[in-house]
C-alpha positions in Angstrom: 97.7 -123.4 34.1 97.3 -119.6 33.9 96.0 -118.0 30.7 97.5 -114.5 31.7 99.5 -113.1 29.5 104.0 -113.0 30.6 104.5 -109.7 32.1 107.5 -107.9 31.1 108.5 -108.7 34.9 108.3 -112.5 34.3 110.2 -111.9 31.1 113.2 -110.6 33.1 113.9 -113.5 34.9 114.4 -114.8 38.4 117.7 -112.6 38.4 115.3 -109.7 38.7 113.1 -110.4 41.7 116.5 -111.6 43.1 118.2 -108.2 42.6 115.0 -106.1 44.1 114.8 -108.8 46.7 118.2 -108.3 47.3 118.5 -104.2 47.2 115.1 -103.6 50.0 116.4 -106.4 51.8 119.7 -104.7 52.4 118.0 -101.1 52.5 115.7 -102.4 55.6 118.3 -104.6 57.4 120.9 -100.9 57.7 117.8 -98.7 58.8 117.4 -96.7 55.5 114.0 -94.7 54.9 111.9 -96.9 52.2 108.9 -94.8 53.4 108.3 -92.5 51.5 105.5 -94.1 49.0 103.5 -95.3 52.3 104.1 -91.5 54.2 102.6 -90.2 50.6 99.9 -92.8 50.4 99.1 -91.9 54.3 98.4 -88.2 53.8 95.9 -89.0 51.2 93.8 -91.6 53.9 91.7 -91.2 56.3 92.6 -93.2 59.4 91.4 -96.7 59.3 91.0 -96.8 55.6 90.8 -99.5 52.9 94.5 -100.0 50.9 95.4 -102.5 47.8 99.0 -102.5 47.0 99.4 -103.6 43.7 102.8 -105.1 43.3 103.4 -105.1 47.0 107.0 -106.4 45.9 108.8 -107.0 49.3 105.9 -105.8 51.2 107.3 -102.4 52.7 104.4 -100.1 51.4 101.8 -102.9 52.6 103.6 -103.3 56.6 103.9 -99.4 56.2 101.0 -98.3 55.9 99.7 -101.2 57.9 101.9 -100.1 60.8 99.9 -96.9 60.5 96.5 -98.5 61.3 95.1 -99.0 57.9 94.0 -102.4 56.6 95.6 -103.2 53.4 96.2 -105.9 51.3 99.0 -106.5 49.1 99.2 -108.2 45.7 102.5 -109.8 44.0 102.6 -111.7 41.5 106.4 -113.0 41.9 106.3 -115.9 44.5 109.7 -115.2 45.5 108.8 -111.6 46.3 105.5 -112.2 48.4 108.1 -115.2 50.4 110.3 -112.6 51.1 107.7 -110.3 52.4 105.8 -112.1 54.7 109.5 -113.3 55.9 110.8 -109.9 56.1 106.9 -108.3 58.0 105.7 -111.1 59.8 101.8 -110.5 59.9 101.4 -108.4 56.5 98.4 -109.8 54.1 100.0 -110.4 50.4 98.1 -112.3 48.2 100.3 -114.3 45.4 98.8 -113.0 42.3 99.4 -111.3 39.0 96.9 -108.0 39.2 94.8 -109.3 36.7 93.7 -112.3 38.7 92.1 -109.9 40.8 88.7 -111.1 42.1 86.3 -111.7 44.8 87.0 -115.1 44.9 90.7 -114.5 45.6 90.0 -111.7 47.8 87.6 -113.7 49.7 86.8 -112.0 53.4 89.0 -109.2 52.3 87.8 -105.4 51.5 85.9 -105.8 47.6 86.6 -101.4 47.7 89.4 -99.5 48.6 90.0 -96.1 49.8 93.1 -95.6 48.2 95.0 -98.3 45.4 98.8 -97.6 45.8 100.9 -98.7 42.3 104.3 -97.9 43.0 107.6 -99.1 42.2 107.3 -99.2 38.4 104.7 -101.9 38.2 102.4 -100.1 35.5 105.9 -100.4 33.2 106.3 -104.5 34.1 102.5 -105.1 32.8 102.0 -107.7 30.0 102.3 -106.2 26.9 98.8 -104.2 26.0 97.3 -104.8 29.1 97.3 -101.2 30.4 93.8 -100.3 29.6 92.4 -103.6 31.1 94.7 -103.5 34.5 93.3 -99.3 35.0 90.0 -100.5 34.4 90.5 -103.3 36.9 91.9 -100.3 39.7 89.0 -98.0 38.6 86.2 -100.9 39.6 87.8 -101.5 43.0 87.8 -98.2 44.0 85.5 -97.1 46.8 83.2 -94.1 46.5 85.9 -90.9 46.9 88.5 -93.5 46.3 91.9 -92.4 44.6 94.9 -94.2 43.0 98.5 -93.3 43.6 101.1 -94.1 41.0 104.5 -93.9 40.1 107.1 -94.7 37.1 109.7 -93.7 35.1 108.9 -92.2 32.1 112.8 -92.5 31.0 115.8 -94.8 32.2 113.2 -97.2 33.3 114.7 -100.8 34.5 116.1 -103.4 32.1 113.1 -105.4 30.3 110.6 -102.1 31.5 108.7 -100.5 28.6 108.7 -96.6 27.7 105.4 -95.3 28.9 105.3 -91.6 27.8 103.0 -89.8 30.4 100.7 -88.2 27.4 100.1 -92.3 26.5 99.3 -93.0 30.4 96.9 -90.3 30.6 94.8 -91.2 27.2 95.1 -94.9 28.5 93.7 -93.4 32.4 91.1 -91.5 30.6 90.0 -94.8 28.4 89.7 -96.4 31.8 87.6 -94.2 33.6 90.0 -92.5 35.6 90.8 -88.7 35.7 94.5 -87.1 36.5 94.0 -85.0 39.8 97.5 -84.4 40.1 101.0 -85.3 38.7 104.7 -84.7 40.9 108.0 -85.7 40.4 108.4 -87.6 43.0 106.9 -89.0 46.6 108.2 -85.5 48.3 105.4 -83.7 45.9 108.3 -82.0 43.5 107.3 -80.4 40.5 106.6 -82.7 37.9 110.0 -83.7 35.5 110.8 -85.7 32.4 111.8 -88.6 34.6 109.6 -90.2 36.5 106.0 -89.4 37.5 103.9 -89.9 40.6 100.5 -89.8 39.3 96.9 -89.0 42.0 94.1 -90.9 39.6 90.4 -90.7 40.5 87.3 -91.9 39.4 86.2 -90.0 35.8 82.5 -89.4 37.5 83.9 -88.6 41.4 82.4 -85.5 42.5 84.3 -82.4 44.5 86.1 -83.4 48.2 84.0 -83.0 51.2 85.8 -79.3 52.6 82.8 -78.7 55.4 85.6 -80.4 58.2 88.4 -77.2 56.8 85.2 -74.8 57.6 83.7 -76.1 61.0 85.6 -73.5 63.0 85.1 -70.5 60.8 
């Protein structure tokens, strides 16, 4: 029996997996672009890197980016969900887990550190109640050395059952967790940052400068 606390996603109800399910299912099956997380998360890899996608939902950032050479490994902690991705993209590694059950045992042969953690799709507003300190600290530890975190949520007219996270809140709570801000949009197409929703490039607190001698070899 698990001892993790009911995220605010497991509070909603089967009804909401069902609709999500229901709204990517229908998105992928007419052709539409549900890319653009994963083209984001790209630019920010090297080729053949390390990738956890935390709340891989129907698991179209994970075959994504996978797709695109990378290994990654996905994380969901809705059973229906992680059913419906490895039904949808045949192949794709999600794991059937809530994030804090995050371990090396249930990561077993899998990378322990990751190049990039990709937290998309509102997740960091379905969290258990108070656990937004713990889950960031959980990111920050898996991260490998020049390792970043890309996030995104609504900071207003969030989903039903969602909480308010006010961006000045997140960044205290990323700063408590050993992360620093590197960057903050608007949305996956890198506009200016809004009132509405955020997509947020974390790092390490103690991550020193990017490498730029590859920018200068031909100077």
């Amino acid at each position: 029996m698990s001892t993790l606390p009911p995220t605010r996603w497991e509070q909603a109800g089967p009804a909401a997996a069902q609709g999500f399910g229901r709204k990517f299912g229908e998105l992928v099956a007419s052709g539409q672009d549900v890319d653009g997380e994963a083209r984001l998360a790209d630019t920010l890899l090297p080729r053949g890197a390390r990738v956890l996608d935390v709340g891989a939902g129907m698991g179209r950032v994970t075959a994504a980016l996978s797709a695109r050479g990378h290994t990654v490994v996905g994380i969901e902690p809705d059973l229906a969900l992680v059913e419906q991705a490895r039904a949808t993209y045949p192949g794709i590694d999600v794991l059937h887990s809530d994030v804090l059950g995050l371990d090396d045992a249930l990561l077993g042969d899998r990378p322990a550190e990751y190049d990039l953690v990709v937290v998309v799709g509102n997740v960091m507003v379905f969290l258990a109640e108070g656990t937004e300190r713990r889950v960031l600290s959980l990111l920050r530890s898996r991260l490998a050395p020049g390792g970043r975190v890309l996030l995104g949520f609504h900071l207003v007219g969030a989903p039903a059952h969602a909480r308010c996270y006010p961006a000045e809140e997140f960044v205290a709570d990323a700063s408590a967790s050993g992360l620093r801000v590197d960057a903050r949009f608007g949305s996956y197409e890198l506009h200016p940052a809004t009132e509405e929703y955020a997509v947020w490039v974390l790092s390490a607190s103690d991550a020193g400068p990017p490498p730029t001698d590859f920018g200068h070899a031909f100077s």
